[in-house]
mmCIF file of the N, C-alpha and C atoms, coordinates in Angstrom:
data_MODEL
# 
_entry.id   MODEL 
# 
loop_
_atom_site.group_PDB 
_atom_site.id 
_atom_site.type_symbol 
_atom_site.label_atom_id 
_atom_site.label_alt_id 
_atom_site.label_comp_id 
_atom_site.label_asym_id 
_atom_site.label_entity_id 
_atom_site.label_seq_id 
_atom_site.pdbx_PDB_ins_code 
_atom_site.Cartn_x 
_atom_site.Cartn_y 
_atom_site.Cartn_z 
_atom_site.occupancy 
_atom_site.B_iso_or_equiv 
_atom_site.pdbx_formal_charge 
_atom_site.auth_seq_id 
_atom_site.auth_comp_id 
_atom_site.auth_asym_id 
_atom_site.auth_atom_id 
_atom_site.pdbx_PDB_model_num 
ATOM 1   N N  . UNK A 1 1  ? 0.841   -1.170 0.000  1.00 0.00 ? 1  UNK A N  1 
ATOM 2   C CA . UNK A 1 1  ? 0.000   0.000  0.000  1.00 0.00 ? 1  UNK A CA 1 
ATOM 3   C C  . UNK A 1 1  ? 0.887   1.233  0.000  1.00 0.00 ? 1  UNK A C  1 
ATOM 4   N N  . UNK A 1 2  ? 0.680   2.180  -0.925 1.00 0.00 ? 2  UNK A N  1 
ATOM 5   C CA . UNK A 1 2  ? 1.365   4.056  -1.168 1.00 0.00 ? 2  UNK A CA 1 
ATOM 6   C C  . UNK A 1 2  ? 0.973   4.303  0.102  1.00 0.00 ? 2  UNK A C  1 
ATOM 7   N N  . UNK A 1 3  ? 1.811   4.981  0.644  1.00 0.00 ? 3  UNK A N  1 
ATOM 8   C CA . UNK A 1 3  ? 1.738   6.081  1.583  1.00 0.00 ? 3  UNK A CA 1 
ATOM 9   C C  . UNK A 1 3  ? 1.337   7.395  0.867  1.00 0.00 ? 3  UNK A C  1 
ATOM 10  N N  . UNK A 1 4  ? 0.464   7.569  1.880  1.00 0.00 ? 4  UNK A N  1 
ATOM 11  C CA . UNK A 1 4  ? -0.152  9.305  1.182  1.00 0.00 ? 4  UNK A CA 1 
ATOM 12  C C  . UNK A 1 4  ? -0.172  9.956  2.392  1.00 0.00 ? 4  UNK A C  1 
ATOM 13  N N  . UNK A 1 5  ? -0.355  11.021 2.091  1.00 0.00 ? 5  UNK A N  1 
ATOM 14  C CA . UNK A 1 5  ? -1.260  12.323 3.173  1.00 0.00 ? 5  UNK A CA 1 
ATOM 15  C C  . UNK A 1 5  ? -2.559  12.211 3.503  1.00 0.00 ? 5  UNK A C  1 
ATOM 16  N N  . UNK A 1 6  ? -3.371  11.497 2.666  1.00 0.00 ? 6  UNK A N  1 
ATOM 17  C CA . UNK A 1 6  ? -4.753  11.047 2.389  1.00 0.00 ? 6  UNK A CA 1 
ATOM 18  C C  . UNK A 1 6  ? -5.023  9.750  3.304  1.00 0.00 ? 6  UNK A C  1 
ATOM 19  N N  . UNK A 1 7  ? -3.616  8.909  3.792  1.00 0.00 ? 7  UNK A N  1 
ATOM 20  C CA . UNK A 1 7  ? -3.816  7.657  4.367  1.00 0.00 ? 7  UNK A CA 1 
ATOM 21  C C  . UNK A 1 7  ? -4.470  8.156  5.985  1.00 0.00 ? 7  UNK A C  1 
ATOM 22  N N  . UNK A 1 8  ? -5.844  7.483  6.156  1.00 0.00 ? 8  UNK A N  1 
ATOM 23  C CA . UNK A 1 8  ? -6.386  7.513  7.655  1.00 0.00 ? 8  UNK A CA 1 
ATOM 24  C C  . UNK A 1 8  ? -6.431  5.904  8.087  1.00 0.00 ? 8  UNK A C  1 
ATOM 25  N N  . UNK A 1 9  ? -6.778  5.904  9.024  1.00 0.00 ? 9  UNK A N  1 
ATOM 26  C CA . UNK A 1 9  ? -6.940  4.580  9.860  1.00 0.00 ? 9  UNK A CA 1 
ATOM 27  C C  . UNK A 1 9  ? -8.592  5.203  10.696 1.00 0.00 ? 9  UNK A C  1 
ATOM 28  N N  . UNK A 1 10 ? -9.216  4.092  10.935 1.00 0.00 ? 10 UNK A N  1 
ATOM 29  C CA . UNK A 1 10 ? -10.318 4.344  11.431 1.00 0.00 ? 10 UNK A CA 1 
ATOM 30  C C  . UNK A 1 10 ? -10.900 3.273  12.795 1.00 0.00 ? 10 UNK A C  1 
ATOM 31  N N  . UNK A 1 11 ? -10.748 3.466  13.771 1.00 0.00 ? 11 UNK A N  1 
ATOM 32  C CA . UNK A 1 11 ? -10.681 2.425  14.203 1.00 0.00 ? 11 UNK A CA 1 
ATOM 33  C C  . UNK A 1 11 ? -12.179 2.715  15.169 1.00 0.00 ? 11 UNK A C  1 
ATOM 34  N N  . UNK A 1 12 ? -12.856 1.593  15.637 1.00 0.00 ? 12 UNK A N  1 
ATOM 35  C CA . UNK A 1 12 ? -14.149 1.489  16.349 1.00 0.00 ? 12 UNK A CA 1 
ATOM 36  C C  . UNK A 1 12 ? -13.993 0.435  16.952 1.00 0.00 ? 12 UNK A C  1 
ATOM 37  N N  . UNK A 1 13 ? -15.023 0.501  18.158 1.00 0.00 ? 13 UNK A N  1 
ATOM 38  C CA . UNK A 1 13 ? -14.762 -0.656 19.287 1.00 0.00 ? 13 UNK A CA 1 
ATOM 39  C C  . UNK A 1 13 ? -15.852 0.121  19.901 1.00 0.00 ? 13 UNK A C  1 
ATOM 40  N N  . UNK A 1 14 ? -16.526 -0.637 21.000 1.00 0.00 ? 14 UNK A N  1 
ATOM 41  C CA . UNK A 1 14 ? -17.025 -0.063 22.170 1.00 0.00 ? 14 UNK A CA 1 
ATOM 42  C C  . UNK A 1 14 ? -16.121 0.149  24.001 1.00 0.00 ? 14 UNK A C  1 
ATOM 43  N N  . UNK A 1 15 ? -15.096 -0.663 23.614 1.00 0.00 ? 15 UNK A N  1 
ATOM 44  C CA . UNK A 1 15 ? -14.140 -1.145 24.599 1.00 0.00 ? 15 UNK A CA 1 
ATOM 45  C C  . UNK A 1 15 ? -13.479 -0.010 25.073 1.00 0.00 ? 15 UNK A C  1 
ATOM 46  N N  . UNK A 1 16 ? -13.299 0.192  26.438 1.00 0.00 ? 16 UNK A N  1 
ATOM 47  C CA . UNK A 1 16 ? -12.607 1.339  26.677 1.00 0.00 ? 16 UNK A CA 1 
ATOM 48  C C  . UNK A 1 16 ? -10.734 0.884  27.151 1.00 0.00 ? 16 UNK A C  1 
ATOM 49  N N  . UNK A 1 17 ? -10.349 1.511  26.188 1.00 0.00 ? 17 UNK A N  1 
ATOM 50  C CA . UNK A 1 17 ? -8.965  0.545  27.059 1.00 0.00 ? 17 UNK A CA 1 
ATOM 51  C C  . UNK A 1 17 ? -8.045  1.753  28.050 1.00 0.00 ? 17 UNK A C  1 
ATOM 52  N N  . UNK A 1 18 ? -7.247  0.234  28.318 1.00 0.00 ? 18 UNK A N  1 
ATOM 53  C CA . UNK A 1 18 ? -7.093  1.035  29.860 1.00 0.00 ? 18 UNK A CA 1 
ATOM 54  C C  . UNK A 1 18 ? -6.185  -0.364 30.450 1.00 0.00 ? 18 UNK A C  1 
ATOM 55  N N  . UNK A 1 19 ? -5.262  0.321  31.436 1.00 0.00 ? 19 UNK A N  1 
ATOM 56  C CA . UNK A 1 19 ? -3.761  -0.931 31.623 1.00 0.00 ? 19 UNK A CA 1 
ATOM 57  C C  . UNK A 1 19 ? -2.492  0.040  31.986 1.00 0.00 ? 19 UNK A C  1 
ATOM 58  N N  . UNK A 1 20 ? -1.749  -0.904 31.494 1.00 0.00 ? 20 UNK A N  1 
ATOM 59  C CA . UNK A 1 20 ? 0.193   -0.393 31.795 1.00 0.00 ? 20 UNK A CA 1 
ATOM 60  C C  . UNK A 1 20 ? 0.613   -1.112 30.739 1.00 0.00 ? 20 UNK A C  1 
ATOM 61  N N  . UNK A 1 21 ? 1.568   -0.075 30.198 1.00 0.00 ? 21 UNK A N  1 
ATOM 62  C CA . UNK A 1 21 ? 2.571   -0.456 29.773 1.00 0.00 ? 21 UNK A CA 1 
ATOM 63  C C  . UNK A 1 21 ? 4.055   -0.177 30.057 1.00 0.00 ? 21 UNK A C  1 
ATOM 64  N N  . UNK A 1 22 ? 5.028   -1.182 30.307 1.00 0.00 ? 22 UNK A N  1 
ATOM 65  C CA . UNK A 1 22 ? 6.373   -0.894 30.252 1.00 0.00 ? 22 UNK A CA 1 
ATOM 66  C C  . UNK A 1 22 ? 6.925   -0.836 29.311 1.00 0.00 ? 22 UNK A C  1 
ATOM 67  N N  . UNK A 1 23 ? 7.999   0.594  29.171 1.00 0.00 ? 23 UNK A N  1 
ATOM 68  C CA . UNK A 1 23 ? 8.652   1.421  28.244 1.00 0.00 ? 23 UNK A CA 1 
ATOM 69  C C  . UNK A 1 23 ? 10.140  1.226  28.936 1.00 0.00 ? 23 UNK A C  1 
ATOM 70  N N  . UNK A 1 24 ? 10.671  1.491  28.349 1.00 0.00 ? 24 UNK A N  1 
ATOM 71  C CA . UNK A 1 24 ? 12.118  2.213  28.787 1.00 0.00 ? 24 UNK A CA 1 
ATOM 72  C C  . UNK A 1 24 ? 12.032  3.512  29.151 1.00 0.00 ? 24 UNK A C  1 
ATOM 73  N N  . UNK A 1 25 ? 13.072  4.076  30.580 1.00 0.00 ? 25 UNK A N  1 
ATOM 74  C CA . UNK A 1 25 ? 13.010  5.561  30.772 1.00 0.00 ? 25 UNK A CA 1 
ATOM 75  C C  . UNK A 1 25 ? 13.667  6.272  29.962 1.00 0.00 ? 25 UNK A C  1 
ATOM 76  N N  . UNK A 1 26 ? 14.170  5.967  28.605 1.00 0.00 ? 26 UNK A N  1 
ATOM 77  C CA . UNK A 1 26 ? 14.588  6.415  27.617 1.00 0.00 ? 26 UNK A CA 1 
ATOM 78  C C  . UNK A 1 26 ? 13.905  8.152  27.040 1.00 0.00 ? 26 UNK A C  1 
ATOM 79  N N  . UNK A 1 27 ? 14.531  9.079  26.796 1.00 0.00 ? 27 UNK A N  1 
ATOM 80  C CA . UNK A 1 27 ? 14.026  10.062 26.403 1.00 0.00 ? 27 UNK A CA 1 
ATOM 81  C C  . UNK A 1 27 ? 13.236  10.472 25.687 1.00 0.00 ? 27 UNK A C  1 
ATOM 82  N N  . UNK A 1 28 ? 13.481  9.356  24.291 1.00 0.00 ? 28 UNK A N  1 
ATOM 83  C CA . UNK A 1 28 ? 12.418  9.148  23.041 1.00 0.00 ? 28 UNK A CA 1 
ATOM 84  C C  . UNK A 1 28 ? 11.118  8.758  23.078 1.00 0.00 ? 28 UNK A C  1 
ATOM 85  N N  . UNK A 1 29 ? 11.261  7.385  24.309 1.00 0.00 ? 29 UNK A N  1 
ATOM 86  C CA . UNK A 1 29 ? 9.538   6.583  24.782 1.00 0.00 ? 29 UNK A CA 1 
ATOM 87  C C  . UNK A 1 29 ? 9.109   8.147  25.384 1.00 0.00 ? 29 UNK A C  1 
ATOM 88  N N  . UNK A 1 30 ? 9.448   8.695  25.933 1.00 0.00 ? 30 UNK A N  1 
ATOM 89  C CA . UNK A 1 30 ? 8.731   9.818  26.904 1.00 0.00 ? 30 UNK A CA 1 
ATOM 90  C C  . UNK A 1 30 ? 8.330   10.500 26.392 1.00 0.00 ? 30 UNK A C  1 
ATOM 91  N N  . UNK A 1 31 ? 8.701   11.034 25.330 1.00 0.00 ? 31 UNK A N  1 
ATOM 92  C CA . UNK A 1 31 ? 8.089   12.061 24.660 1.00 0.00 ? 31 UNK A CA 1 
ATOM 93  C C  . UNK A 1 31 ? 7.573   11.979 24.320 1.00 0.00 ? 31 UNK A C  1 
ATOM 94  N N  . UNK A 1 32 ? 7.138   10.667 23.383 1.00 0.00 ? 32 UNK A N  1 
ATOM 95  C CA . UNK A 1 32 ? 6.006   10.384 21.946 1.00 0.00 ? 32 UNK A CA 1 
ATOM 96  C C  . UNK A 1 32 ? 4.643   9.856  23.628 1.00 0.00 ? 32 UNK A C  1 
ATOM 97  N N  . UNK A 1 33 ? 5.116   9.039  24.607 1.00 0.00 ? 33 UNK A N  1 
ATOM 98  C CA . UNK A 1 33 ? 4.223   8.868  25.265 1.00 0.00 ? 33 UNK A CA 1 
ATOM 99  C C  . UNK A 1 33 ? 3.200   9.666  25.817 1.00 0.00 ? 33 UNK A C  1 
ATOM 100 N N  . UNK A 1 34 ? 4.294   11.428 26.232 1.00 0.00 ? 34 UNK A N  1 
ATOM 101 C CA . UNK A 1 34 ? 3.240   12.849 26.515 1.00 0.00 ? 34 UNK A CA 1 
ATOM 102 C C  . UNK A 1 34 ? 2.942   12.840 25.442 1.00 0.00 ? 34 UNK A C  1 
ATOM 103 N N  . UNK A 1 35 ? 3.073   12.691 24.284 1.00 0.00 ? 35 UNK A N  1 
ATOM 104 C CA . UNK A 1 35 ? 2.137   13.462 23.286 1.00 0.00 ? 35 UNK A CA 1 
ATOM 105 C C  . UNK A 1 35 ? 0.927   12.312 22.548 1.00 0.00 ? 35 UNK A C  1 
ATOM 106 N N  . UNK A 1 36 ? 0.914   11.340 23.063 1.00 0.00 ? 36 UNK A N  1 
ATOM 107 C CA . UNK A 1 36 ? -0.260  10.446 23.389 1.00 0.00 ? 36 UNK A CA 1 
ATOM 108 C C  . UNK A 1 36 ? -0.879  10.537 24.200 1.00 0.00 ? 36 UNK A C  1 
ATOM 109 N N  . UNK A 1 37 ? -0.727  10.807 25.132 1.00 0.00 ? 37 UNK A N  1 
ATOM 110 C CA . UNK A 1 37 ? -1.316  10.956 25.969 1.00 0.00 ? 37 UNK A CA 1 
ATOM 111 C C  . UNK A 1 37 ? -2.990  12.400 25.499 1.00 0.00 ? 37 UNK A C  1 
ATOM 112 N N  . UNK A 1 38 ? -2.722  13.284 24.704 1.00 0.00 ? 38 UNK A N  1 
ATOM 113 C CA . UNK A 1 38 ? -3.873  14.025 24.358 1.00 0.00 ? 38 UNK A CA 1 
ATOM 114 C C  . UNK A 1 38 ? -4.742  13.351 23.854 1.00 0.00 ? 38 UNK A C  1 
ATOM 115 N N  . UNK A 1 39 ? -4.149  11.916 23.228 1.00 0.00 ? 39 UNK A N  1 
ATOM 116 C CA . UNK A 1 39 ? -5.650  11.051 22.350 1.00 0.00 ? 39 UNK A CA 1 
ATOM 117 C C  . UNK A 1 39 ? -6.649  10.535 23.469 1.00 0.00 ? 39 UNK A C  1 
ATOM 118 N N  . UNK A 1 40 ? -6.729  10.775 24.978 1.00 0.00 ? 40 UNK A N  1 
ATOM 119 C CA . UNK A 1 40 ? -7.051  10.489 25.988 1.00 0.00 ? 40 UNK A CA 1 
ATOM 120 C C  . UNK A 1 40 ? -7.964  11.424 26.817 1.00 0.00 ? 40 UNK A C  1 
ATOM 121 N N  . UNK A 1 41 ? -9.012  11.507 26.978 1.00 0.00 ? 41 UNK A N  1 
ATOM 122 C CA . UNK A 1 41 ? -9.500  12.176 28.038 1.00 0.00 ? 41 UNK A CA 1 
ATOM 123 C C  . UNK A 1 41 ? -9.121  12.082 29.739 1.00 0.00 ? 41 UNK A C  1 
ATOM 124 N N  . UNK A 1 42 ? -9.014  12.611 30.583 1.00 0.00 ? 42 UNK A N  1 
ATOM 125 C CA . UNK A 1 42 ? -8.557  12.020 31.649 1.00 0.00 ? 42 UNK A CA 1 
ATOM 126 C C  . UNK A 1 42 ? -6.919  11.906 32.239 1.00 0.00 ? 42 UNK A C  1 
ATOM 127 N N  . UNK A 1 43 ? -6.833  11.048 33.277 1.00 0.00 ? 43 UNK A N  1 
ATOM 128 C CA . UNK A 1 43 ? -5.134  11.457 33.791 1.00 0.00 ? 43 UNK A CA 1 
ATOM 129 C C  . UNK A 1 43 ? -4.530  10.017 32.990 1.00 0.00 ? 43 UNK A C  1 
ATOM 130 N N  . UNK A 1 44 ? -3.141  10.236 32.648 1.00 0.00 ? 44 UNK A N  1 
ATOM 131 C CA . UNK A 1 44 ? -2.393  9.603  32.252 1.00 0.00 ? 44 UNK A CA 1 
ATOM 132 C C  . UNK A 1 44 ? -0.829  9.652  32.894 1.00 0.00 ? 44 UNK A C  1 
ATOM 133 N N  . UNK A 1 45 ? -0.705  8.456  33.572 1.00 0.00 ? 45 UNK A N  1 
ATOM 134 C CA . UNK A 1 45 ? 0.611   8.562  34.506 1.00 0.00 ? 45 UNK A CA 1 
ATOM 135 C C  . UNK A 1 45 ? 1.978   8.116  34.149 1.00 0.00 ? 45 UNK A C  1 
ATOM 136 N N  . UNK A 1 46 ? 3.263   8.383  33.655 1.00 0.00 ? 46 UNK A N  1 
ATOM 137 C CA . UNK A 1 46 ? 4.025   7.744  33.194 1.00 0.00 ? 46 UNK A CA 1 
ATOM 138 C C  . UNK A 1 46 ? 5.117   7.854  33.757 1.00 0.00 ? 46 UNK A C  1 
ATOM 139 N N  . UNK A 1 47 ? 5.847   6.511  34.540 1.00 0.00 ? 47 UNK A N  1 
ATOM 140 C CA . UNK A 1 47 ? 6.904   6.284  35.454 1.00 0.00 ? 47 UNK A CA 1 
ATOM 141 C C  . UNK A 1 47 ? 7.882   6.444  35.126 1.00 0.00 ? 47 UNK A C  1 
ATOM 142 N N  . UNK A 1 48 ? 9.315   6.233  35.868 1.00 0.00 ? 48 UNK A N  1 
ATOM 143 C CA . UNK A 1 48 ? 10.851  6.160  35.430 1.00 0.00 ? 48 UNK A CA 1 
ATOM 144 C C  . UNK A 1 48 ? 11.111  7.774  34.514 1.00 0.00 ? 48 UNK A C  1 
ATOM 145 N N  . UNK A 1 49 ? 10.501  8.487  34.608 1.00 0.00 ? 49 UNK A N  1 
ATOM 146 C CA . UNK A 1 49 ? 10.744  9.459  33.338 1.00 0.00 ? 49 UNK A CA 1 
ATOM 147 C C  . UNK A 1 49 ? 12.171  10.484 33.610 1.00 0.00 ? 49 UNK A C  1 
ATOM 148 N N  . UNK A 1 50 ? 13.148  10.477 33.096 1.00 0.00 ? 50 UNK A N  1 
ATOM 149 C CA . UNK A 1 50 ? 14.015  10.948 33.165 1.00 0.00 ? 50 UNK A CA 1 
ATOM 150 C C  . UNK A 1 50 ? 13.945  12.803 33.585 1.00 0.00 ? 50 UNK A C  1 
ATOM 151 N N  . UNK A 1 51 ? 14.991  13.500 34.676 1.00 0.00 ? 51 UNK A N  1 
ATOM 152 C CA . UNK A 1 51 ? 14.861  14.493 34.441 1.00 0.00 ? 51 UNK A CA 1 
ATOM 153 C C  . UNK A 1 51 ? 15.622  15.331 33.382 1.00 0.00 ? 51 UNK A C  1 
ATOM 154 N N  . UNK A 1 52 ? 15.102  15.549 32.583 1.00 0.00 ? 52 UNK A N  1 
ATOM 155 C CA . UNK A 1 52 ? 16.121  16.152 31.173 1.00 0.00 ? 52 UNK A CA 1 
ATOM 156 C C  . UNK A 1 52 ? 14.843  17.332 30.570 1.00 0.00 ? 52 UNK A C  1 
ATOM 157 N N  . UNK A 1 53 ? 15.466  18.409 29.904 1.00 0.00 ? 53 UNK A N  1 
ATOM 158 C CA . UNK A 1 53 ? 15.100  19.700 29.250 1.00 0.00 ? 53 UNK A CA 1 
ATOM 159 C C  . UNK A 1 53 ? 14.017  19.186 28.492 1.00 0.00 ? 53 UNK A C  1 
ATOM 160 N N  . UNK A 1 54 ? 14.058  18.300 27.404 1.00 0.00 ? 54 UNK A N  1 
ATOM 161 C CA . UNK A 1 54 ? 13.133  17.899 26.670 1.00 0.00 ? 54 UNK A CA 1 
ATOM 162 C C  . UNK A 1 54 ? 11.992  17.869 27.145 1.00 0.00 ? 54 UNK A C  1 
ATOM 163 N N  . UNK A 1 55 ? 11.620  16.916 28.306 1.00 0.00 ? 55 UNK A N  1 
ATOM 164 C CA . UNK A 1 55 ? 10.179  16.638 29.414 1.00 0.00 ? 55 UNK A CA 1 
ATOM 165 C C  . UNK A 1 55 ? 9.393   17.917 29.856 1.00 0.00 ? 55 UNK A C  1 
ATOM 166 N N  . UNK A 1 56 ? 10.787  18.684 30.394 1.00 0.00 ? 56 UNK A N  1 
ATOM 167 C CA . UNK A 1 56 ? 9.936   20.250 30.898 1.00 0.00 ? 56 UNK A CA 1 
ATOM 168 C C  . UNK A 1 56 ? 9.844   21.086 29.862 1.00 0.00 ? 56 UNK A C  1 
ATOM 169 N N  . UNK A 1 57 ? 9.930   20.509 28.813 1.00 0.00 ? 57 UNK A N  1 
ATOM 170 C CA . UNK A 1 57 ? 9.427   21.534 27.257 1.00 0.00 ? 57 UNK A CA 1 
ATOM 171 C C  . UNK A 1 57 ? 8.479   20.505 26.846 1.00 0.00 ? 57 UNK A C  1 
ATOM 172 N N  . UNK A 1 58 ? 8.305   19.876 26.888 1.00 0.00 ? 58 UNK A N  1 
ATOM 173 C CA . UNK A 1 58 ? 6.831   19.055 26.198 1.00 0.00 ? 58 UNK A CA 1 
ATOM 174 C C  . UNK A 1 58 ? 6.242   18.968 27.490 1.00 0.00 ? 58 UNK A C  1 
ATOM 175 N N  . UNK A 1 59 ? 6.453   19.682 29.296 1.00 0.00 ? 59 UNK A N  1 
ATOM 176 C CA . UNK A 1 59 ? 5.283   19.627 29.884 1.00 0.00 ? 59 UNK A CA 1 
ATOM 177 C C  . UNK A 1 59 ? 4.660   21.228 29.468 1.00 0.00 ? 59 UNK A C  1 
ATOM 178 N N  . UNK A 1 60 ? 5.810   22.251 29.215 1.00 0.00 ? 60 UNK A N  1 
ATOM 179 C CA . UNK A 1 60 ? 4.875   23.082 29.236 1.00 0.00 ? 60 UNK A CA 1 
ATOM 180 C C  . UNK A 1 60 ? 4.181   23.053 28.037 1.00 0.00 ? 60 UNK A C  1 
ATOM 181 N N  . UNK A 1 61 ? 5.090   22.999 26.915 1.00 0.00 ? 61 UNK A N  1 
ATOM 182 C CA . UNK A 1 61 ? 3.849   22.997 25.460 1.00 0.00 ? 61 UNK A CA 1 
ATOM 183 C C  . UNK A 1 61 ? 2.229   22.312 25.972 1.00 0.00 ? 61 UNK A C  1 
ATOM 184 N N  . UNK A 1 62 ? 2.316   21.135 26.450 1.00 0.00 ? 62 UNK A N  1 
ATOM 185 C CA . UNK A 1 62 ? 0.567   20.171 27.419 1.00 0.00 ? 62 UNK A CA 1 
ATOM 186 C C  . UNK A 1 62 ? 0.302   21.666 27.766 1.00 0.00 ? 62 UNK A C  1 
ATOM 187 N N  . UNK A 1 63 ? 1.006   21.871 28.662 1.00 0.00 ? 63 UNK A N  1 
ATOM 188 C CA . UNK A 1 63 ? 0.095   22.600 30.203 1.00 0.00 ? 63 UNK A CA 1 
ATOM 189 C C  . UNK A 1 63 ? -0.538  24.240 28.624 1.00 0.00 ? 63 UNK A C  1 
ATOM 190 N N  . UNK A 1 64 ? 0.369   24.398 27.666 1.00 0.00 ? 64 UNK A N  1 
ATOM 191 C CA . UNK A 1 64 ? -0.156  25.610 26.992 1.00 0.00 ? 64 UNK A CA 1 
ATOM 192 C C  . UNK A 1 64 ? -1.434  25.398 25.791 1.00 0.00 ? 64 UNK A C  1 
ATOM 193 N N  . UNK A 1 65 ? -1.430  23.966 25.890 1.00 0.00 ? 65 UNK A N  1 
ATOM 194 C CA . UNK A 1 65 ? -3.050  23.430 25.584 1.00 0.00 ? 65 UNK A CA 1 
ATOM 195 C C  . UNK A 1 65 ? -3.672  22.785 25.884 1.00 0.00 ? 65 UNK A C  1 
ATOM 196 N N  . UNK A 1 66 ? -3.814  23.350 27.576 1.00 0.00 ? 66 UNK A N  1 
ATOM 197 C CA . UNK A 1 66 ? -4.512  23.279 28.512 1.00 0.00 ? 66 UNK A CA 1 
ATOM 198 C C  . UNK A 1 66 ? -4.564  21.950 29.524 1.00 0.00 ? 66 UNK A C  1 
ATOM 199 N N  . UNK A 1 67 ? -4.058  21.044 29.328 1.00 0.00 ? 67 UNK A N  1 
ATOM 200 C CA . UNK A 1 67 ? -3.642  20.474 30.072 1.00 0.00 ? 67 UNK A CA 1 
ATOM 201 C C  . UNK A 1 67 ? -3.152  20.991 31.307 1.00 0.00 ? 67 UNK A C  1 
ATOM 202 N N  . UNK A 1 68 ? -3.181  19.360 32.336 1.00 0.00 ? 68 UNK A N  1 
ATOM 203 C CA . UNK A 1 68 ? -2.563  19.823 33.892 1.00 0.00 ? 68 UNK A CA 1 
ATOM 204 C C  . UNK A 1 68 ? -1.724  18.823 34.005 1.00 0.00 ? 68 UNK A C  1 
ATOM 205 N N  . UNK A 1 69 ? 0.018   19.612 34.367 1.00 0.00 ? 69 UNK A N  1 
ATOM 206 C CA . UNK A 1 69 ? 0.917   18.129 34.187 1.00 0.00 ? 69 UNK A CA 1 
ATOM 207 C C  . UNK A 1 69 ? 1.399   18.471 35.744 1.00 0.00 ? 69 UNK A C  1 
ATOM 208 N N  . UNK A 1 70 ? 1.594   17.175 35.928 1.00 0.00 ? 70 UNK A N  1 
ATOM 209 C CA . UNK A 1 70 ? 2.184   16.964 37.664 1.00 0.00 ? 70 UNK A CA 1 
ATOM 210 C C  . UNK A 1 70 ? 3.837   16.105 37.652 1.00 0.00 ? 70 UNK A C  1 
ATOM 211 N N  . UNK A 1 71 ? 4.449   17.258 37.949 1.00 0.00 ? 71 UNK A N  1 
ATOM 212 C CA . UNK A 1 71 ? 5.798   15.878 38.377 1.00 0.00 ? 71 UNK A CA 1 
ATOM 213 C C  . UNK A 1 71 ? 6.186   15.764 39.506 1.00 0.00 ? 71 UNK A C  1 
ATOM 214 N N  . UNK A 1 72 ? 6.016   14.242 39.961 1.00 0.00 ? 72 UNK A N  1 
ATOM 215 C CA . UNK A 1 72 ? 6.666   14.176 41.438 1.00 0.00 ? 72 UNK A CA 1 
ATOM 216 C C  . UNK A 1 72 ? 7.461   13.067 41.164 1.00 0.00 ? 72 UNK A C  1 
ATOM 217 N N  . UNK A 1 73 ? 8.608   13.326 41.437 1.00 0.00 ? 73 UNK A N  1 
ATOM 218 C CA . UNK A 1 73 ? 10.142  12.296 41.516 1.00 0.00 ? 73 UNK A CA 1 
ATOM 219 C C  . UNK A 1 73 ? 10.132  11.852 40.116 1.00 0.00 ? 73 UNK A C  1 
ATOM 220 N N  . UNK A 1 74 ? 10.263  10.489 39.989 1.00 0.00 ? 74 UNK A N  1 
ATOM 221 C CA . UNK A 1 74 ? 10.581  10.720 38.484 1.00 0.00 ? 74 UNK A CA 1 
ATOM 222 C C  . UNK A 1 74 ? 9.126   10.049 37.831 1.00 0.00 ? 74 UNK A C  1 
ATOM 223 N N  . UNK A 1 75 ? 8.037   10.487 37.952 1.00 0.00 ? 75 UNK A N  1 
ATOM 224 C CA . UNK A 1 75 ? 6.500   10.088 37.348 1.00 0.00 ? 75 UNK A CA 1 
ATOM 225 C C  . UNK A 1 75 ? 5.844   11.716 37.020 1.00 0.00 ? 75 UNK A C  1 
ATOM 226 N N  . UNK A 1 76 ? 5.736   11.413 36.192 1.00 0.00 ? 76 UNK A N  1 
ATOM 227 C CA . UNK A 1 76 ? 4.574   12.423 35.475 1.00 0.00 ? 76 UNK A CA 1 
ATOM 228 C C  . UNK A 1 76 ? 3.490   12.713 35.223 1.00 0.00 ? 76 UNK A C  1 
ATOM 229 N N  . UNK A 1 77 ? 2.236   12.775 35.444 1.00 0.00 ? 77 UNK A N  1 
ATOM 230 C CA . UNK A 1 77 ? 1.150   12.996 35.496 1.00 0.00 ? 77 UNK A CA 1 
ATOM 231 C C  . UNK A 1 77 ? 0.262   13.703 34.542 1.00 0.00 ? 77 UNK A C  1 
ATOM 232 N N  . UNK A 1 78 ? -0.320  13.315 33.885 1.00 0.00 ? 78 UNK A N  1 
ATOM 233 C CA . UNK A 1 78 ? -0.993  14.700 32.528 1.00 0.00 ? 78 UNK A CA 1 
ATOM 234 C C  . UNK A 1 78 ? -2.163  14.409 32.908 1.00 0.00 ? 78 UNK A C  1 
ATOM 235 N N  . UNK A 1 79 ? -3.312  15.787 32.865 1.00 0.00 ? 79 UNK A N  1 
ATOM 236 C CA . UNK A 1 79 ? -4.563  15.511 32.653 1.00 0.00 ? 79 UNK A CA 1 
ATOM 237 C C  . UNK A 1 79 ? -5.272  15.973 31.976 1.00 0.00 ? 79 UNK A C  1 
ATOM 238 N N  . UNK A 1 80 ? -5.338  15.441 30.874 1.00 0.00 ? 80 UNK A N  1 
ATOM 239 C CA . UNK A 1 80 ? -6.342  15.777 29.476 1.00 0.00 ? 80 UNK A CA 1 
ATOM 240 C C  . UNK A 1 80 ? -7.781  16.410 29.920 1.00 0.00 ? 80 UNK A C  1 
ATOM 241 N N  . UNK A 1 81 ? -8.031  17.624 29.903 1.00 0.00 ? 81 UNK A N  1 
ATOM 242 C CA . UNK A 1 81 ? -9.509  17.843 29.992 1.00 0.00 ? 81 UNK A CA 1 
ATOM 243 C C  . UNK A 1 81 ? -10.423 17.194 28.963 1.00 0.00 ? 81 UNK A C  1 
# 
């Protein structure tokens, strides 16, 4: 299958999901993980998270669309309105 700009995915379920997953505290999992975290209504908690520049620039970009991010020790907290 071409890759386009046009390519969507559509996905349906009634299922609400919901769990853990283990990542690495790697810098890369963390980031793409805050920025999943918006496909989410609600809090989303993510452990081991390294303290590095990157995290406190993708918490404030969240918190500047409107989000509420919490860090205590090394876990992070987002809450998607």
């Amino acid at each position: 299958m071409a890759s386009s700009s046009h390519d969507r995915f559509r996905i349906t379920g009634g299922c609400r999901l919901q769990g853990e997953v283990s990542v690495t505290g790697a810098k890369n999992s963390v980031l793409k993980l805050m920025a999943a975290s918006l496909l989410a209504t609600g809090k989303t908690t993510i452990r081991n998270v390294p303290s590095i520049a990157d995290v406190e620039i993708m918490s404030d970009l969240l918190t500047r669309l409107g989000c509420t991010v919490l860090h205590t020790d090394d876990t992070v907290t987002i809450d998607v309105p």
